[in-house]
N, C-alpha and C positions, 0 to 999 in steps of 0.2 A: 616358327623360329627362323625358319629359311630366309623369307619375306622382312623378318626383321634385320637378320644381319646385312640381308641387300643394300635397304634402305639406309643404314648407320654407315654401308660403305660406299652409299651414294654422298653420303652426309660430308662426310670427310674428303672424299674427291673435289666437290662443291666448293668447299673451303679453300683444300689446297689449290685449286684456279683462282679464286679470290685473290691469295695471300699470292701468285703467281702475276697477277692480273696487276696487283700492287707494284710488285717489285718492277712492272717491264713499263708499266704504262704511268707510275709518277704518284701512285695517292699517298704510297706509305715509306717513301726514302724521303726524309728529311737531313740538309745538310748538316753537320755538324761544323767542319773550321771554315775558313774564310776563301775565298778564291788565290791560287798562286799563280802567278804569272811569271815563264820560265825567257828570261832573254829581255835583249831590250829593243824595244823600236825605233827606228834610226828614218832620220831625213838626212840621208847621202850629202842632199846638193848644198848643204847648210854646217854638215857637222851635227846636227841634233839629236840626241837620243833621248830616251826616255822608258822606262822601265812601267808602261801602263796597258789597259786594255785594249787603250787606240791614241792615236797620237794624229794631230790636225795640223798644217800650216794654212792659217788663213789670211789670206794676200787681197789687201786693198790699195786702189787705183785711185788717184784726186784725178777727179772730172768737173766735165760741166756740166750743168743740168740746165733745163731753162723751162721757165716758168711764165707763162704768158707770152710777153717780151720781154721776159727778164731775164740774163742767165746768171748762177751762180756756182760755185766751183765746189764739191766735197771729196770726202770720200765713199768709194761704195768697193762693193767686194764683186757685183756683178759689171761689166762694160756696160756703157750709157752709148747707144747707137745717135751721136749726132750726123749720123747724114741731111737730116731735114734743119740742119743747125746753120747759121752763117759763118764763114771760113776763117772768122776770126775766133771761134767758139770750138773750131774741130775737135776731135778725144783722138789716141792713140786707138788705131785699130786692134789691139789686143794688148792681152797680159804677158809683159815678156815672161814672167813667173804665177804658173799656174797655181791656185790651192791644190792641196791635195791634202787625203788620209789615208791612213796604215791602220789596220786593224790588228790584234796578238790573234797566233794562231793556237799557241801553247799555253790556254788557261785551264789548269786543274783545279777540282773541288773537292775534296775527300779521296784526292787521285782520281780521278774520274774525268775524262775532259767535260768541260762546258761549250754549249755550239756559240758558234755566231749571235744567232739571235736574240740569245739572253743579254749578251754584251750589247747589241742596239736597242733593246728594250730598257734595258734598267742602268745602262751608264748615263754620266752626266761629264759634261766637256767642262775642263777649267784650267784657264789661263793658269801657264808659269813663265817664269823668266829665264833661259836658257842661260849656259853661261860662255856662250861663243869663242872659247878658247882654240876650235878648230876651225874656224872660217875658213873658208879658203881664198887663197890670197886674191886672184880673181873677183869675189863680190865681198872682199873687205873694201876694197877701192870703191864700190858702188853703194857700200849700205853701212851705215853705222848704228849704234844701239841708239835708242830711242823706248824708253820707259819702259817694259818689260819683252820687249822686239826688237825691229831694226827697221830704219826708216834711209829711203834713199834720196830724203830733202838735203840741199847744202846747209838750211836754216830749218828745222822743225818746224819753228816755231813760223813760221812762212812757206808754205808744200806749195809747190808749181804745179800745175796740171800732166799729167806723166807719172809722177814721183808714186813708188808705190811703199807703202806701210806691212810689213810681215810681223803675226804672233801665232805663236804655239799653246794646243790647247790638247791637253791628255785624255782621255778617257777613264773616269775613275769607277767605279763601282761600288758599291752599297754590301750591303749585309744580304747575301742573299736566302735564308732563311723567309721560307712560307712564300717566295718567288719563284721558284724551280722544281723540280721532279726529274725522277731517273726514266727516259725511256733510251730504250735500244742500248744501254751501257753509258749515255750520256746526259748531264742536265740542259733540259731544255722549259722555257718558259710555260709556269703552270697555265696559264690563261691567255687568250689575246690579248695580243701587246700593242698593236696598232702600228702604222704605217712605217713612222721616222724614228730617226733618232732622240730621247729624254733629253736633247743640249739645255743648259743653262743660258752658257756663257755667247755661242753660236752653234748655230748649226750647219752643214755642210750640204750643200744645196743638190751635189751629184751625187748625195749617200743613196745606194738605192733602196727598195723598199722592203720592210721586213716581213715574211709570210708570217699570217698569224700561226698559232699552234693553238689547237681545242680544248678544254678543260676534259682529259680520259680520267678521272675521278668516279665517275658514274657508272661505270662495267665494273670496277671493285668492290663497289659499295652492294650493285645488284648481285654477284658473286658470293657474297658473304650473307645477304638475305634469303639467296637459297639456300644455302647451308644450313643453315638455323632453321628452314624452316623443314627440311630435308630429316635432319636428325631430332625433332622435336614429335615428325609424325612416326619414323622409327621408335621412339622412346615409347610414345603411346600405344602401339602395334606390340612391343615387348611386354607393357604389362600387362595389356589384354591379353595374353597367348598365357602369362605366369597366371592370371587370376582364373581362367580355363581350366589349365590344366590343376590348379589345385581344388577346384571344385567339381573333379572326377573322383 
């Protein structure tokens, strides 16, 4: 009898690290509401806010490019090094207006924060149209609206070589349900998520890279198979010792 209560209270221990092993390591917290995002993300130099899980200005430069001997002028969001270019071809040696992105640091799920990661794994960037009522006066003189941005052509519809193009692209995020798990008190990404950021629309070329996270699924799973199988050999051990003893 001894031997059997052992075993039933190995059984139950077994379990309770299971059901322990769930809760810390992500197999068995499933979200319930949607992520909140507390505050808003703001581009200072612009006036821009936006209430998302990241927020982008992405800043493109009309350059030259040149092709064989041929040059032609576009846009691009990286500098085109014409040093080997002829001097009628030059590019602005830099962006007077860098891109940049903001990431939220205040996103809740069930109350719970959510890391980083989750948000570069499974957001997606998308364009909107700001409503530039706080410009500042400073690059109202140099930039005007242009289709959902602002463009620092005198004529759009004719950009000069210099002239640089800015749009805004938020960070939005998905349902994250069967995406995430609770480890350390926080949701973090069920599975590797891979390197960059999900962009659509673009992607931000200085984002740095996202460490994966391992699928801990598998200690919970083993946790509860010893359980089961813990209290199954106690169950057996009880009744052999009941059928013993009533065959005295």
């Amino acid at each position: 009898m001894r031997y059997a209560l052992a075993l039933a209270g190995l059984a139950f221990a077994g379990a309770g690290m299971a059901q322990a092993s769930a809760t810390s390591g992500g197999a068995a917290a499933v979200p319930r509401g949607d992520a909140e995002i507390s505050g808003d993300l703001r581009d200072s130099d612009f006036g821009v806010r936006r209430r998302a899980a990241g927020l982008q200005r992405k800043v493109e430069m009309y350059q030259w490019r040149r092709d064989g001997a041929r040059y032609a002028a576009g846009w691009s969001q990286q500098r085109i090094d014409s040093s080997a270019f002829d001097p009628a071809h030059a590019n602005p040696e830099d962006f007077p207006v860098p891109t940049r992105y903001w990431i939220a640091t205040r996103v809740r799920l069930d109350g719970k924060p959510v890391s980083e990661d989750v948000l570069k794994a499974y957001g997606t960037w998308r364009a909107f149209r700001p409503g530039f009522s706080s410009l500042p006066g400073n690059l109202s003189a140099t930039f005007q609206p242009e289709g959902d941005g602002l463009s620092s052509s005198e004529n759009p519809l004719d950009p000069q070589v210099g002239d640089l193009r800015i749009t805004w692209h938020a960070l939005e995020l998905p349902s994250l349900a069967g995406k995430v798990a609770l480890e350390n008190g926080a949701w973090v990404p069920v599975e590797d998520t891979g390197p960059i950021f999900a962009a659509q629309d673009t992607a931000d070329s200085t984002a740095p890279a996202v460490l994966p996270h391992g699928n801990t699924r598998g200690g919970a799973r083993w946790g509860w198979v010893i359980g089961l199988l813990l209290g199954a050999t106690a169950l057996v051990l009880l009744l052999r010792w009941r059928r013993t003893r009533a065959a005295r």
